[in-house]
N, C-alpha and C positions, 0 to 999 in steps of 0.2 A: 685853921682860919675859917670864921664865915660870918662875913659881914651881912649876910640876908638876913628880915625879920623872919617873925613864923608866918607859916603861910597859911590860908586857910584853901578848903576844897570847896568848891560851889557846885550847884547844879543849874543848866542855867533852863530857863522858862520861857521856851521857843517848842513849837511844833513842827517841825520842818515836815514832817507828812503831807503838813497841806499843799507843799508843791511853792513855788517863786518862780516869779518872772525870768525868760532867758535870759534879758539884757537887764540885768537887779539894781547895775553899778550906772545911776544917769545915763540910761538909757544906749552905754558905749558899749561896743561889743569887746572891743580889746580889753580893756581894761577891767571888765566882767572877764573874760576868758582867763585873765592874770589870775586873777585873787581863783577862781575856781582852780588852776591848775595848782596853787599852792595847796587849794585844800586837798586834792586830790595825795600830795606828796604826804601830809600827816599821818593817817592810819601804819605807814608802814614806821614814820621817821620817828614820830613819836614814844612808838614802840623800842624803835632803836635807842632812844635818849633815855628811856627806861632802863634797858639792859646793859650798858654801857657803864652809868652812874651806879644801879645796883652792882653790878660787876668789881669796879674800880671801889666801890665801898668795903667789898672785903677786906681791901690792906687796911681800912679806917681803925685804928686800935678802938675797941667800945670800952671808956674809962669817963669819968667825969669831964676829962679835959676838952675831949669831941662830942659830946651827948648833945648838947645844940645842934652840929653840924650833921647828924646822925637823923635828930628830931627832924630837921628842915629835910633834907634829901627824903624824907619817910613824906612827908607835905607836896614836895617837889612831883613825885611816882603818883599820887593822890590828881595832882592838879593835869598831870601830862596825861594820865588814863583818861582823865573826864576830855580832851581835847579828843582824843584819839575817839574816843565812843561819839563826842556831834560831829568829826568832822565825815566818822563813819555812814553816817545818818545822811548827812548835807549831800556825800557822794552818791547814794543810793539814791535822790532825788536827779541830780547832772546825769546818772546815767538814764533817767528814764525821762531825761530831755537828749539821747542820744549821744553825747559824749561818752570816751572810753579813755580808760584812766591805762594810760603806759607807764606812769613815771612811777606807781607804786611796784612794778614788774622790775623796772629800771635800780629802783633802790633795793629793792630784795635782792638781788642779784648781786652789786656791789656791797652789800652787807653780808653775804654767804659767803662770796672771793675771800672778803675781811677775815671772817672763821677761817675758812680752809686754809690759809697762810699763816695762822695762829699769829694775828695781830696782837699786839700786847694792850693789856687793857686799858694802861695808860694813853697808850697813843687812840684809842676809841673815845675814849674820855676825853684826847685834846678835840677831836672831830664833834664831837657833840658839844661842847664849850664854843667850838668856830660857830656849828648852824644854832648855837643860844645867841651867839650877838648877830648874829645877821639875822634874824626874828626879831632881840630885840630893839634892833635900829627899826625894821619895817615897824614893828607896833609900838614906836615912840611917836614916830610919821603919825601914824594913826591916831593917836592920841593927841598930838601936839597941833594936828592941822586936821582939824573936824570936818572942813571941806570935801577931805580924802574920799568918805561916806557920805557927807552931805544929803546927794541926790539919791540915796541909795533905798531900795526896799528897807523899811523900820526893820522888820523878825533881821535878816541880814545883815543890819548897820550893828545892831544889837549883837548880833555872835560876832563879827568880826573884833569890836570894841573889845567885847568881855575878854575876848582871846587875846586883844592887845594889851589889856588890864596883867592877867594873868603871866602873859609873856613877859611883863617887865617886872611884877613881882618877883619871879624866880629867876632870873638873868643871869645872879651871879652863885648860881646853887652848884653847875657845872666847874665854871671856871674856880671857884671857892674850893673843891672837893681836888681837883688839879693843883693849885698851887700846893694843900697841904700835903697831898701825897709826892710831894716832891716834883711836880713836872716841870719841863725846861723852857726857855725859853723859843729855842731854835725848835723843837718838838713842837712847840705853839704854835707857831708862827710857820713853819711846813704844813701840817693841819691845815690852819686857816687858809693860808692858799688852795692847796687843794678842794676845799669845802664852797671856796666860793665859786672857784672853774665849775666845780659840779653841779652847785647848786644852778649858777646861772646859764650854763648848758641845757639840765634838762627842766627848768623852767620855759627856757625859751622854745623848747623842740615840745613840749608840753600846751604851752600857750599854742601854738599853732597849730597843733592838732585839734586843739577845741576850735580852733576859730574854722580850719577844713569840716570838721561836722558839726559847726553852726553854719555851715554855707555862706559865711562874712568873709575869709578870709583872702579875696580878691577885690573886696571893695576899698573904692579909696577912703571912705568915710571911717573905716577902721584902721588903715593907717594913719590917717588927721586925726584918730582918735591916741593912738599912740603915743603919737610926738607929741601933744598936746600932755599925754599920762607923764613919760621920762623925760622927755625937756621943754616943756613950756616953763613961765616964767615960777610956778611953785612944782615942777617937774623932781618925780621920784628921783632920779638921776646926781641932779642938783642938791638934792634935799639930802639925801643917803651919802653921797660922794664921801666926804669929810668921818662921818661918824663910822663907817664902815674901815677904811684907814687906821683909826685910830688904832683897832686892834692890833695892828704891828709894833705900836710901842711899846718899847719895852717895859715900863713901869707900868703899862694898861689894868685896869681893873673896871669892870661894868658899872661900880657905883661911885667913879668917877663924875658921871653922868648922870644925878639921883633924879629921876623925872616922877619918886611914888608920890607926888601931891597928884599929878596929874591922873592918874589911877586912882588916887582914892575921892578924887572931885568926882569921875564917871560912877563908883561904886555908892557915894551918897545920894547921887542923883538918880539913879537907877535900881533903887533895892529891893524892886518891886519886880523885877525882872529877874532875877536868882535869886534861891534858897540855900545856906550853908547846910553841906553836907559834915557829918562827924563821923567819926570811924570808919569811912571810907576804905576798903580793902581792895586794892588795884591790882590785875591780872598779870 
């Protein structure tokens, strides 16, 4: 099965060298500290989503009947490595605004445990399909409510967008390569719980750690920044609740949900800001 189109690989047309504001996200510490500690988790996860999906592709028979889904996975590995190399970049900048990235230590670790108990590839594959739809609910947010970035430093509103373009393109490239290899339901659905405990554990023990070495994280201006982020009246919280859910039903499929008009509005309006890459050979 694979209901994704083909995808393409971008490079996107940002210097992050030049350095960005502490506080990039309107001016809020929290909620700058958020989006930075996701990017922080990329370099290792992404890799993970890589290895997983290549992995689990070996049962893929290579015959005419899968060569699309084969094609797209090959797109997929292309589009994930370009994430992993700016968010690589992005980090090397937060570190030299003092922040220290734990949670890329945090997932290496829970990824080795994974190996050493010879997890089956299937079940790695549900895991990486769980943290595809919880990226792509955040970068639908993203998309769907421009506000999100609004205030945000342009070079920054700009990566974060393109990665939410990107993330909803390939959404269902995991969960697609899962169902055909036969995976179950209750496999999913244990996965995805898990994914989300973890994910939203070491986001939050992540977030916090940026905000202790940005010296905000006892101000109350940063928690009125919070509550304001997760439950004010367009509050991630609110916004996410429902669409994150969704994934436990049982007939679920990401392009239930088709948001690529919205992704491809940002990539008309923006084509001046990425370059399409071709033959892209990803590590």
């Amino acid at each position: 099965m694979n209901t994704s189109h083909p995808l393409l690989v971008r490079k996107l047309l940002v210097d992050l060298s030049q350095g960005f504001p502490r506080h990039w996200l309107a001016g809020g510490a929290f909620r700058t500290q958020f989006f930075n500690a996701m990017s922080m988790s990329f370099p290792v996860g992404e890799q993970d989503f890589i290895d997983s999906v290549r992995e689990a592709a070996l049962a893929l028979p290579d015959d005419a009947e899968h060569a699309s889904l084969h094609a797209t996975i090959r797109d997929f590995v292309g589009q994930e490595a370009t994430h992993r190399r700016v968010h690589t970049l992005y980090n090397t900048e937060l570190e030299k605004q003092g922040l220290v990235n734990h949670w890329q230590h945090w997932a290496a670790k829970l990824i080795a445990l994974g190996r050493e108990r010879n997890m089956p590839a299937i079940s790695r594959l549900a895991v990486t399909a769980a943290f595809e739809h919880y990226t792509a609910v955040l970068a639908d947010l993203t998309l769907r409510n421009p506000e999100i970035m609004g205030d945000a430093d342009p070079m920054l509103r700009t990566l974060w967008t393109w990665h939410a373009v990107e993330e909803t393109e390939h959404k269902a490239v995991a969960f697609d390569l899962y169902l055909t290899l036969g995976g179950s339901y209750k496999t999913r659905v244990r996965w995805y719980m898990f994914a989300m405990t973890r994910f939203t554990i070491m986001a939050t023990r992540q977030t916090v750690n940026n905000l202790w070495h940005d010296r905000t994280l006892f101000k109350p201006s940063t928690w009125l920044d919070a509550a304001s982020f997760f439950f004010g009246s367009h509050g991630l919280f609110w916004l996410s609740f429902m669409p994150l859910l969704g994934y436990l039903k049982r007939d679920f499929h990401p392009w239930q949900h088709d948001n690529r008009a919205l992704a491809e509005q940002w990539l008309r309006a923006n084509a001046d800001r990425y370059s399409i890459v071709r033959g892209l050979k990803a590590a």
